[in-house]
BAPA-958911 format. One line per 10 residues: number of its first residue (from 1); their letters; for each residue x, y, z of C-alpha. Coordinates in nm, 4 decimals, always signed. Layout:
N
NUM = a = X:Y:Z  ...
This chain:
505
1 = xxxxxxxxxx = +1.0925:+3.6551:-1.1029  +1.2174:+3.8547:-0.8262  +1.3955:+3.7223:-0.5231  +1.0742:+3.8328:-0.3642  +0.7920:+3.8427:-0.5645  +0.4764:+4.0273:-0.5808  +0.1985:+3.8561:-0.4537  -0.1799:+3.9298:-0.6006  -0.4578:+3.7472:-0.4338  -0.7414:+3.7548:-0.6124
11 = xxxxxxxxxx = -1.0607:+3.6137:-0.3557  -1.4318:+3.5987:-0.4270  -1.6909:+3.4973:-0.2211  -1.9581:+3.2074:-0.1899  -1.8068:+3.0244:-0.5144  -1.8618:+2.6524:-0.5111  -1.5456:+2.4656:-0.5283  -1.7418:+2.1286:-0.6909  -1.8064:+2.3926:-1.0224  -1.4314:+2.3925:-0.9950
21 = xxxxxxxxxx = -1.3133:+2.0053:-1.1021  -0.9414:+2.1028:-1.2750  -0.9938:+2.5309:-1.3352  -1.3372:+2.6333:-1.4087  -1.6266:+2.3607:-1.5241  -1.6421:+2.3579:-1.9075  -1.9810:+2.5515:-1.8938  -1.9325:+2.8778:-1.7262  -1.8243:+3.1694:-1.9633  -1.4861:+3.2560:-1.7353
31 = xxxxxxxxxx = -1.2358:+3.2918:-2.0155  -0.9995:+3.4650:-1.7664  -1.0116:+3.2334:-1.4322  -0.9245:+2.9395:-1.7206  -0.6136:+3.1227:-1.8732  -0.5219:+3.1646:-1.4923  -0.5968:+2.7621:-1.4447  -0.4141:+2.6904:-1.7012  -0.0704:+2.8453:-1.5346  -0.1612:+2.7230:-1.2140
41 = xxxxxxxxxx = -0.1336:+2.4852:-0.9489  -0.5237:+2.3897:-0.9033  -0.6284:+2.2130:-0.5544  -0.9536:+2.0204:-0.6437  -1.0515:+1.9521:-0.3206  -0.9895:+2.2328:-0.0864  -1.1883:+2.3800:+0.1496  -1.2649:+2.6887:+0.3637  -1.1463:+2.7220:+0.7485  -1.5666:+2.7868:+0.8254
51 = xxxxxxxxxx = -1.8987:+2.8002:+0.6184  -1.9459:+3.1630:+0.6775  -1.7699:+3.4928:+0.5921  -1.6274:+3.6628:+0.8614  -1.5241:+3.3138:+1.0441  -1.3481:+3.2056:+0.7090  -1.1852:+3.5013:+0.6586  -1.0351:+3.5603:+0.9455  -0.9372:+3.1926:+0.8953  -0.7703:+3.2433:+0.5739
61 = xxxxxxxxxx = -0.5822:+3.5553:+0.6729  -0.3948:+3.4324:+0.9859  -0.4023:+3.0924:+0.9109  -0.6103:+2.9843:+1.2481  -0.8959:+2.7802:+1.2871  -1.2143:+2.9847:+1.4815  -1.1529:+2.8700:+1.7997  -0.8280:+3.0560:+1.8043  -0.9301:+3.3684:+1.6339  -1.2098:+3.3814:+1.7791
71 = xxxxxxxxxx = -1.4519:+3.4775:+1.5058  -1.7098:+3.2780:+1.5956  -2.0002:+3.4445:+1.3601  -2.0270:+3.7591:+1.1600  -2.0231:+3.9488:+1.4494  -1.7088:+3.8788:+1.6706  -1.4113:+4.0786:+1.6587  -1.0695:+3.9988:+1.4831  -0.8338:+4.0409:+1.7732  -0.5439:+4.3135:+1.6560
81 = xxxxxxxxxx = -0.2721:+4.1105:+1.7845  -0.3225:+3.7962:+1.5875  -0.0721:+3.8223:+1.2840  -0.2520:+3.8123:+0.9145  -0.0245:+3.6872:+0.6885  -0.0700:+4.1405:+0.5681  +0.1585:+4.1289:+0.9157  +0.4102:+3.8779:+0.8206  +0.4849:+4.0039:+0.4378  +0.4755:+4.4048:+0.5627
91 = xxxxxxxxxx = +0.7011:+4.3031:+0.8379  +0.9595:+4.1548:+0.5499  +0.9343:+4.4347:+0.3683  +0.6044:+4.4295:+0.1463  +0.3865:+4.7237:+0.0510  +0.0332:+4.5488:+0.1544  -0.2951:+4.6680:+0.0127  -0.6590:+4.5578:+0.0375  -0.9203:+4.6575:-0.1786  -1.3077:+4.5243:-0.1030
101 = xxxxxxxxxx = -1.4609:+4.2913:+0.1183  -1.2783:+4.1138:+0.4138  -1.5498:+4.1050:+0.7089  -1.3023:+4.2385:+0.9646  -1.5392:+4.3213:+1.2730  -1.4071:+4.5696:+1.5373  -1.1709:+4.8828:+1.5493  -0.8601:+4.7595:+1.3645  -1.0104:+4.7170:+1.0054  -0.5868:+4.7270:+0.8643
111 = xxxxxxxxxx = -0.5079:+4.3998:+1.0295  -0.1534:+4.4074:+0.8310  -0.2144:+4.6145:+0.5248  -0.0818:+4.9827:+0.5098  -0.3899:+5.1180:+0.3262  -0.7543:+5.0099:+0.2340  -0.8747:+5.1025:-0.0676  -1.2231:+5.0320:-0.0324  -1.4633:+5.0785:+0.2974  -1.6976:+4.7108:+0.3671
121 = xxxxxxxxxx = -1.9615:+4.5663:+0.2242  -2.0681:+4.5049:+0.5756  -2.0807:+4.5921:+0.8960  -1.8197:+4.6166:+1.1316  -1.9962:+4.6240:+1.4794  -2.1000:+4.3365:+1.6852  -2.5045:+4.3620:+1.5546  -2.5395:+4.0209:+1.4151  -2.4306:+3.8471:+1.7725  -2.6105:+3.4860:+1.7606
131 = xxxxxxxxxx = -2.7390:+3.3631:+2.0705  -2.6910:+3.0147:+2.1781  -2.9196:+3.1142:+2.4700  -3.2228:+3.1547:+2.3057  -3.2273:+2.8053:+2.0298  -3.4416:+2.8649:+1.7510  -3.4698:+3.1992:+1.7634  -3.4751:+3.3347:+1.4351  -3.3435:+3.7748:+1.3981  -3.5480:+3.8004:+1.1187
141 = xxxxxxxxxx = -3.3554:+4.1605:+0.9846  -3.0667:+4.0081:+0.9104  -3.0991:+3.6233:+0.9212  -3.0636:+3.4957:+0.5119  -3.4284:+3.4126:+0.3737  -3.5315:+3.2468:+0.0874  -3.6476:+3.5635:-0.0773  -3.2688:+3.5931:-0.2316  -3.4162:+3.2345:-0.4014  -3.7925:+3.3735:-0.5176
151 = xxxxxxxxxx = -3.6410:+3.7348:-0.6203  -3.3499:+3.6096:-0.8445  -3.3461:+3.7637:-1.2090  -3.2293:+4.0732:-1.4008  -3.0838:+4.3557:-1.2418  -2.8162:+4.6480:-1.4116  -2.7408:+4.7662:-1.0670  -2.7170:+4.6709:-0.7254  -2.6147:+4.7247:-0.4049  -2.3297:+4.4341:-0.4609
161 = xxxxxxxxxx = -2.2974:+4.5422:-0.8244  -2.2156:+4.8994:-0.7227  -1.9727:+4.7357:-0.4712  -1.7574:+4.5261:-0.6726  -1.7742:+4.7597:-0.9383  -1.5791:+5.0376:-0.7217  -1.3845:+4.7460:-0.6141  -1.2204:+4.6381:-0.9439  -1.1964:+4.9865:-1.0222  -0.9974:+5.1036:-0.7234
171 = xxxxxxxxxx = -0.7852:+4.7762:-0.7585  -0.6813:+4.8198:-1.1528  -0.6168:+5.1642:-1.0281  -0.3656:+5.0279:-0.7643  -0.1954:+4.8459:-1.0163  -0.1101:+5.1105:-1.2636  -0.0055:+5.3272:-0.9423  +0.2547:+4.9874:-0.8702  +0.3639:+5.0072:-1.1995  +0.4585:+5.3197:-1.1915
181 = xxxxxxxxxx = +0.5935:+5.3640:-0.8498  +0.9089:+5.4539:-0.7525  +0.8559:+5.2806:-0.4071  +1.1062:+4.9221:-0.4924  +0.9724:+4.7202:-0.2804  +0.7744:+4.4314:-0.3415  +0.3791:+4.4739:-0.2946  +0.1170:+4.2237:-0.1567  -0.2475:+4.3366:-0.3279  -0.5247:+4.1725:-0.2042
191 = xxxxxxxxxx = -0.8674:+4.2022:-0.3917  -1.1710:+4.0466:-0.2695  -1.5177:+4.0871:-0.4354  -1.8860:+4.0197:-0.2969  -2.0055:+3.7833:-0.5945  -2.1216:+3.5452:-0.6640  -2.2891:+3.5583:-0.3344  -2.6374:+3.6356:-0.3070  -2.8871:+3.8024:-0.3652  -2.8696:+3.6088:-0.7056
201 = xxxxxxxxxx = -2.9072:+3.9302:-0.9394  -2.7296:+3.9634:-1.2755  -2.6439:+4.2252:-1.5323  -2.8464:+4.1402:-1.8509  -2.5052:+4.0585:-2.1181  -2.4149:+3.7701:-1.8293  -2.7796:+3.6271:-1.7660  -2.7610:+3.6029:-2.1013  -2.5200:+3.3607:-2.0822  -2.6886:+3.1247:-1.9358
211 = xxxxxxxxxx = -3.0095:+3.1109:-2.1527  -2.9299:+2.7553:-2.3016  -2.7179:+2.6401:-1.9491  -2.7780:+2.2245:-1.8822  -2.6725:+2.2825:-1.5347  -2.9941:+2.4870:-1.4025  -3.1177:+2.2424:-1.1926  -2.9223:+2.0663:-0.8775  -2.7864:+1.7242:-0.9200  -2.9591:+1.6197:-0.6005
221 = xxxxxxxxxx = -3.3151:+1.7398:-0.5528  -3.5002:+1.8900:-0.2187  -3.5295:+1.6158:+0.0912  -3.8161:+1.6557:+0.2649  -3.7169:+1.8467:+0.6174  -3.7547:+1.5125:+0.8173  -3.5317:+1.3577:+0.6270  -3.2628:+1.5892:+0.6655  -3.0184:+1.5463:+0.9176  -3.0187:+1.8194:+1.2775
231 = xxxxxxxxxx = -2.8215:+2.0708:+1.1188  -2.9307:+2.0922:+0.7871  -3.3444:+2.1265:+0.9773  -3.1789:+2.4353:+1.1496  -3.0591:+2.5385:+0.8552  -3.4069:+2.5693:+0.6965  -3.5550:+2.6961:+0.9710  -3.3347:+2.9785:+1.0145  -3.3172:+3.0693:+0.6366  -3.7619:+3.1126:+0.7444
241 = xxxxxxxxxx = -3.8046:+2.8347:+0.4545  -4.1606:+2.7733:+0.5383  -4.2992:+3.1147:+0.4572  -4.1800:+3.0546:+0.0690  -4.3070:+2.8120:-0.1661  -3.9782:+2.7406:-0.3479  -4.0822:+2.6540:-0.7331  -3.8357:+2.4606:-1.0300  -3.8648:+2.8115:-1.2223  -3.7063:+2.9841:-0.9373
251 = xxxxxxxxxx = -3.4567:+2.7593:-0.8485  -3.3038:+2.7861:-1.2506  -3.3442:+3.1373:-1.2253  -3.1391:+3.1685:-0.8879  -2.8849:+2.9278:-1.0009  -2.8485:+3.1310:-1.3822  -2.7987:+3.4324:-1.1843  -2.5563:+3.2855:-0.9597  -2.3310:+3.1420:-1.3211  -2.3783:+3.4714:-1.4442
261 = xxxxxxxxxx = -2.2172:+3.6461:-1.1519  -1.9399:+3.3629:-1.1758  -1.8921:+3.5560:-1.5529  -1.8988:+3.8984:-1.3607  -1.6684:+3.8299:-1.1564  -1.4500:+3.6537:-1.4320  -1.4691:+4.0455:-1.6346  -1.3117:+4.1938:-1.3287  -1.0556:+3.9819:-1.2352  -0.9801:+4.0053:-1.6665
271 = xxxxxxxxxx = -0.9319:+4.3815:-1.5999  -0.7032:+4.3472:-1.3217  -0.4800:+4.1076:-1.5281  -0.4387:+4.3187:-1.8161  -0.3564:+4.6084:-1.5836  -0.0655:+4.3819:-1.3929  +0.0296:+4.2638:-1.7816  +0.0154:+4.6540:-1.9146  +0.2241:+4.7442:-1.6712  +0.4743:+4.4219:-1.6903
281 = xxxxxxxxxx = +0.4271:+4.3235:-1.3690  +0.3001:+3.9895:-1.4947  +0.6017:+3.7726:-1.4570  +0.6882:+3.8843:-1.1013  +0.3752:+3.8325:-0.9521  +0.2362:+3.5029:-0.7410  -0.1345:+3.4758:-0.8108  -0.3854:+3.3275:-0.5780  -0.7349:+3.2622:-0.6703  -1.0037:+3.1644:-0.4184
291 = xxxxxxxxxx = -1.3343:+3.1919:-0.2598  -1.3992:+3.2073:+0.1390  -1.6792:+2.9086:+0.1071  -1.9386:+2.8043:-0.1354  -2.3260:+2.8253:-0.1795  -2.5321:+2.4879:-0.1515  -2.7218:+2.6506:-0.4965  -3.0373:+2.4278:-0.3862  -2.8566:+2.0622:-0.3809  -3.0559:+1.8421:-0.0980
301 = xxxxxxxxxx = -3.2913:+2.1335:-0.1073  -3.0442:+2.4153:+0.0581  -2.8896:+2.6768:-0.0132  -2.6244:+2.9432:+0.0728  -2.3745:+2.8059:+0.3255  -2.3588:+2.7155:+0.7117  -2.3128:+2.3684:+0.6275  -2.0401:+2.1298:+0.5834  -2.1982:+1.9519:+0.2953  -1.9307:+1.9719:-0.0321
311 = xxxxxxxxxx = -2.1376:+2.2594:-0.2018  -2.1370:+2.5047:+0.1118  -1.7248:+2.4226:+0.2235  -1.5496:+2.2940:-0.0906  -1.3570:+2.6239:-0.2666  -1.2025:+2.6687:-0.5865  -0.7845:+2.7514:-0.4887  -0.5491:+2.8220:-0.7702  -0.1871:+2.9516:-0.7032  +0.0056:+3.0465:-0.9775
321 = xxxxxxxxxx = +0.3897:+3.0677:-0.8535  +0.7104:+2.9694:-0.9580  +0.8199:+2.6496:-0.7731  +0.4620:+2.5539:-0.8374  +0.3995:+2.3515:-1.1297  +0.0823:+2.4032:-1.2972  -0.1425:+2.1076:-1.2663  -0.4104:+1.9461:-1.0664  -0.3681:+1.8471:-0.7433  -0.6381:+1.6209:-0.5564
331 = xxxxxxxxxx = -0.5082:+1.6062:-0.1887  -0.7542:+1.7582:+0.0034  -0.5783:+2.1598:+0.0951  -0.7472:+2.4774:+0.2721  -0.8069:+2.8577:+0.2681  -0.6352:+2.8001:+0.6639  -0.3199:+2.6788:+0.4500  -0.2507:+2.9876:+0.2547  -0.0980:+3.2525:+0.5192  +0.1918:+2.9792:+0.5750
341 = xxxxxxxxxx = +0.1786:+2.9257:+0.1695  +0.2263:+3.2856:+0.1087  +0.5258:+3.3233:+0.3846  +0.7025:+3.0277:+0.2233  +0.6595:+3.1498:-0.1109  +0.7964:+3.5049:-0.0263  +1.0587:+3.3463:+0.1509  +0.8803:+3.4984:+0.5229  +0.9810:+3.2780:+0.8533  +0.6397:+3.2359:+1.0228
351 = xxxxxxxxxx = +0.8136:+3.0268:+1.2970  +0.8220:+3.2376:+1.6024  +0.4058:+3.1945:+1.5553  +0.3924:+2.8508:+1.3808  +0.2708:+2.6011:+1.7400  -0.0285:+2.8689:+1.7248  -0.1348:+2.8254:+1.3644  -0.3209:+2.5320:+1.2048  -0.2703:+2.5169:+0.8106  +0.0494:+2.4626:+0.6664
361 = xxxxxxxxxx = +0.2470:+2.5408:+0.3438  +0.0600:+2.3958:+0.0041  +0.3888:+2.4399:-0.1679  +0.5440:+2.1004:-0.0580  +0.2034:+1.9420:-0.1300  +0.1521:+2.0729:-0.4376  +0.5051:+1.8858:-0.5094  +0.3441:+1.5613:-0.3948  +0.4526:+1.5404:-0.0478  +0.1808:+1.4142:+0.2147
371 = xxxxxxxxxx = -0.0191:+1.7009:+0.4100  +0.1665:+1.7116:+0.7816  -0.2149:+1.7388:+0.9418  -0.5775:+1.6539:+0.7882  -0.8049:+1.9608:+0.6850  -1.0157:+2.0570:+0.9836  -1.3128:+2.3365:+0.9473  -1.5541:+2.4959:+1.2359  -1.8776:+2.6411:+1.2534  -2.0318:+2.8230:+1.5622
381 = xxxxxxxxxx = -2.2710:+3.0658:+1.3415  -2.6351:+3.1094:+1.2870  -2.8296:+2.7833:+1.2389  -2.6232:+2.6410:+1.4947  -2.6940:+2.5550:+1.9084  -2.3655:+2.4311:+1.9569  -2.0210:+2.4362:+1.7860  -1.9686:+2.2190:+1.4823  -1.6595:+2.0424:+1.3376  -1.5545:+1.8216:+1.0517
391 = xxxxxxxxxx = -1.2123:+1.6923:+0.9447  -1.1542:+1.5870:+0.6110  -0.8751:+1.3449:+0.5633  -0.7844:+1.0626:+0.2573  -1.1523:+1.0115:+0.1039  -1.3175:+1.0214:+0.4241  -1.5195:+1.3555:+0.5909  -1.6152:+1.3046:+0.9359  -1.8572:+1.5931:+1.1047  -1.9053:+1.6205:+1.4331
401 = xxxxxxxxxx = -2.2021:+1.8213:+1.6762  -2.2803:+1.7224:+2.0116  -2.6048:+1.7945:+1.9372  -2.6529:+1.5286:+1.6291  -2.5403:+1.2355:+1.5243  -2.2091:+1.1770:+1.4238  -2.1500:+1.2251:+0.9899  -1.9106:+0.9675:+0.8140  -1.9045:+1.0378:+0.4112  -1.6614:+0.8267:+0.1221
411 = xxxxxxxxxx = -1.6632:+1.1020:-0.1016  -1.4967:+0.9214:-0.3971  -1.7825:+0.6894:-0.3179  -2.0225:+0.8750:-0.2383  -1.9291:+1.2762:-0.3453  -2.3135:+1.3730:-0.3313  -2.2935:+1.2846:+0.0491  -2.6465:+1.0551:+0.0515  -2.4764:+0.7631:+0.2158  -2.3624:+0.8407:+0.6200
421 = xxxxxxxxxx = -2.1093:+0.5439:+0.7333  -2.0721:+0.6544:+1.0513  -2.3005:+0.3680:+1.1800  -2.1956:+0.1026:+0.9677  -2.0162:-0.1785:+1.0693  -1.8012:-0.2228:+0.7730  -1.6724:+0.1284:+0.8406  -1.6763:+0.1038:+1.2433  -1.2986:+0.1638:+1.2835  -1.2701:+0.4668:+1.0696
431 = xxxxxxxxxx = -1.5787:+0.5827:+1.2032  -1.4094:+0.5406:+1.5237  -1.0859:+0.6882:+1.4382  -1.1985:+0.9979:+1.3340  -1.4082:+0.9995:+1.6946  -1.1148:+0.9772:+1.8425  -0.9334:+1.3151:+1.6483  -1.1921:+1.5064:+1.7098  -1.1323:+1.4780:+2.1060  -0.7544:+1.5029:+2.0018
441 = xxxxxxxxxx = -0.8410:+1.8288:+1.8890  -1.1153:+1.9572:+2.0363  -1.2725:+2.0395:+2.3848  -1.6111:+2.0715:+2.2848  -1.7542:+2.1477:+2.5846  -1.5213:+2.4282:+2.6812  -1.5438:+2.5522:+2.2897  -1.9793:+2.5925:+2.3712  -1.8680:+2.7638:+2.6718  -1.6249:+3.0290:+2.5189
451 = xxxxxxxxxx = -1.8587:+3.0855:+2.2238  -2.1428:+3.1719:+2.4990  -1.9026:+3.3956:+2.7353  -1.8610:+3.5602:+2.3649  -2.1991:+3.6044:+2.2466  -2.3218:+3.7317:+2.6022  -2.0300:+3.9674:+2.5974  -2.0279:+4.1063:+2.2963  -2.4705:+4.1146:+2.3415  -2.3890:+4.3838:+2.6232
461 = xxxxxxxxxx = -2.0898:+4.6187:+2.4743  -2.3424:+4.6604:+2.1127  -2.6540:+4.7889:+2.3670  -2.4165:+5.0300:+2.5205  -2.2711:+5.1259:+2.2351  -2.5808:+5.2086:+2.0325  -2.6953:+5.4334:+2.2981  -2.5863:+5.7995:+2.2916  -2.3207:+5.9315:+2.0653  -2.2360:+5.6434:+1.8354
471 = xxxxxxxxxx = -1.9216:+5.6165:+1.6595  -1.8852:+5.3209:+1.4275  -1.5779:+5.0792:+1.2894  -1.6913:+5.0659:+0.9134  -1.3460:+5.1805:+0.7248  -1.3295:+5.5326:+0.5751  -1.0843:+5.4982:+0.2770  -0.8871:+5.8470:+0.2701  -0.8228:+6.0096:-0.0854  -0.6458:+6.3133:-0.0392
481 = xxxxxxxxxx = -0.8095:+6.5283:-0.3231  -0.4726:+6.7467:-0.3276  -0.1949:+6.4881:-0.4222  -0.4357:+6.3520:-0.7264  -0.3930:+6.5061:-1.1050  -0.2465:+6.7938:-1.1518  -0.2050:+7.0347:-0.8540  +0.0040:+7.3744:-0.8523  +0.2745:+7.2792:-0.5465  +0.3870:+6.9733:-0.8524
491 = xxxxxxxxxx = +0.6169:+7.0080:-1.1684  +0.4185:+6.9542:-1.4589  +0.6360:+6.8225:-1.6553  +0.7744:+6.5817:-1.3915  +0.4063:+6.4682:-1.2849  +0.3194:+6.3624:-1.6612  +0.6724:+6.1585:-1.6987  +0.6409:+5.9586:-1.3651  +0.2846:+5.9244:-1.4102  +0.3033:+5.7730:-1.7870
501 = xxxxx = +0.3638:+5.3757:-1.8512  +0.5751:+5.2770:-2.0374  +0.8123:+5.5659:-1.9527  +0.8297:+5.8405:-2.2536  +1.1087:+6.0352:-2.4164
């Protein structure tokens, strides 16, 4: 291993964490994520920074909460000037590289990284702006429906397909190009695929799979909507739940789908290991494997994400390092923890920014030492009329809304979350301790007001915007045609040397 080593992160999206118990569940065909386990440090219960894409991965990448970034929802802009940990490794000296989906919304669409391989999957303007003016209003063309649920099955190609398929490609691409370099310094790649995330559509040899699978149906079955607590009936309301009749042949088809895109995935990242292997890159490279949030997959009767509940926030997070010994670690960790994990792994002093960030480094917790602060998460998204919080801390989860009633789960206990504590005696004083952090940490009522000021703002610069000449955000990757192959202002002979690994004669 180098004194600075290459760093590969390797992040999916909307892949349950609870189908990751120590590496990947027995049952899913992902021969490649469980050699990776097997080398790495695996956190079993770690969770994302927010139950929703852009939120969680702006989250992830500068190690902030979304009350400081400021990525409320899909829609808000990543501020430039907050640093990514792309910033802090390409400001010590790292090549940094992105290939596929990161959510960024706004101009910059870098945010650290030199070059981006790959445009979006989605869009990069401020279109899908909740309102927390108008509760209950559902915006019907791009809300999540249920029809992701009813039109699950078979499909060869896809719009997601087609995306992560140009995504592995352009990143095993990247790494033969790093193996062959003759830039020496060392690289960050970051590759980040749509799947499993829904629509829940699979290729026919992974759906396959799945024919015999034991795990088709959820572990908890559909509560009725009045039985569900505030969130969770906004939740079903905005994912239009009552204009589809929801039947036990299309929840096992939507779930097989979903395992088989679990495989998918598994085939990609496979081909971007044997690339970093080919080209002996293997040894000097940290891997980190993770997902931005999870998918409910129909437990309790929901599904996607937006929720706090262990199927929508719980992630799978693997680092393979050195300094990191490979084994399972059950102190609760997050996606918000990894910029400061990936600084003190590369040896990168985060310090001048450290009051302002909210995760810390995994690499003295993965050695058994206690966490310095409990795992907080946020969501201020669709579904939701006011800001939501939860901090999750020993065994205990506490979620917070002003709108609902306080949420107190034992999830050693209790890990399907059926039993809320947070009005039992017996439990009064936790119940009341974890009150008491979230007002140590949050201002809720000036949070509601920022995320309004936001939504209002951001409401009035998309109008303008779309009127007139319109010039839009979504990343153009450049390929200059002229530097590829073979072209007439290069040595031929050179070209076919530098270009060939191993080196020949």
């Amino acid at each position: 291993m180098t004194a600075r080593p290459n760093i590969l992160v390797l992040m999916v999206d909307q892949l349950v964490g609870t189908l990751f118990p120590d590496g990947p569940a027995d049952f899913l065909h992902t021969p490649n994520l469980k050699k990776l386990a097997a080398r790495s440090t695996r956190f079993q219960n770690a969770y994302t920074g927010s139950p929703l894409c852009a939120p969680a991965r702006a989250s992830f990448m500068s190690g902030q909460l979304p009350r400081r970034t400021r990525v409320y929802d899909n829609a808000a802009e990543f501020s430039p000037d907050i640093p990514t940990y792309a910033h802090h490794l390409r400001r010590a000296g790292y090549q940094t590289s992105l290939a596929g989906k990161m959510h960024f919304v706004g101009p910059d669409q870098l945010h650290g990284f030199e070059e981006r391989l790959t445009t979006d999957v989605y869009p990069a303007d401020y279109g899908w702006t909740p309102d927390y003016g108008k509760p209950g209003e559902r915006i019907d063309w791009w809300y999540h429906n249920m029809g992701s649920v009813t039109g699950a099955g078979v499909g060869e190609i896809t719009n997601q397909l087609e995306y992560d398929d140009e995504v592995a490609y352009e990143a095993v691409r990247k790494v033969y190009d790093l193996g062959r370099r003759k830039d020496d310094r060392p690289f960050m790649l970051t590759v980040s695929f749509t799947h499993p995330h829904d629509p829940y559509v699979a290729r026919r040899k992974y759906w396959d799979l799945y024919e015999d699978c034991d795990h088709l149906e959820p572990e908890v079955g559909a509560i009725d909507y009045e039985a569900q607590d505030g969130h969770s009936k906004r939740i079903f309301d905005a994912n239009d739940f009552r204009n589809f009749d929801i039947t036990k042949e299309d929840i096992r088809r939507a779930r097989r789908a979903y395992f088989a895109n679990v495989s998918y995935i598994d085939d990609k990242i496979g081909e971007i290991l044997e690339a970093l292997e080919g080209v002996g890159l293997s040894e000097d490279t940290v891997i980190v494997f993770l997902s931005d949030h999870g998918d409910m997959l129909g437990e309790r009767g929901l599904w996607f994400k937006m929720s706090f509940y262990e199927g929508s926030s719980r992630v799978p997070l693997m680092v393979s390092a050195p300094g990191m010994e490979p084994g399972l670690v059950r102190t609760p960790a997050s996606t918000v923890d990894i910029a400061a994990t990936l600084a003190d792994l590369a040896g990168v002093d985060m310090a001048s920014v450290a009051p302002w960030t909210d995760g810390e480094s995994l690499v003295p917790v993965a050695a058994g030492q206690a966490r310095k602060m409990p795992v907080r998460m946020e969501y201020t998204a669709e579904a939701s009329e006011a800001p939501l919080v939860s901090i999750r801390e020993g065994r205990f989860k506490y979620n917070h809304c002003e709108l609902d009633a306080p949420q107190l789960f034992d999830l050693e206990a209790d890990p399907h979350e059926l039993t809320n504590l947070a009005d039992d005696p017996a439990h009064a004083e936790t119940a009341a301790a974890f009150a008491a952090k979230v007002r140590e940490y949050w201002d809720m009522a000036a949070y509601d007001a920022e995320i309004r000021e936001s939504q209002a703002r951001r409401h009035v610069v998309y109008e303008a915007l779309r009127q007139g000449d319109y010039h839009p955000w979504d990343h153009q990757p450049m390929k200059d045609a002229s530097e590829r192959f073979m072209r007439n202002h290069m040595d031929l002979n050179i070209l076919e040397a530098s270009q060939r690994w191993p080196r020949g004669e």
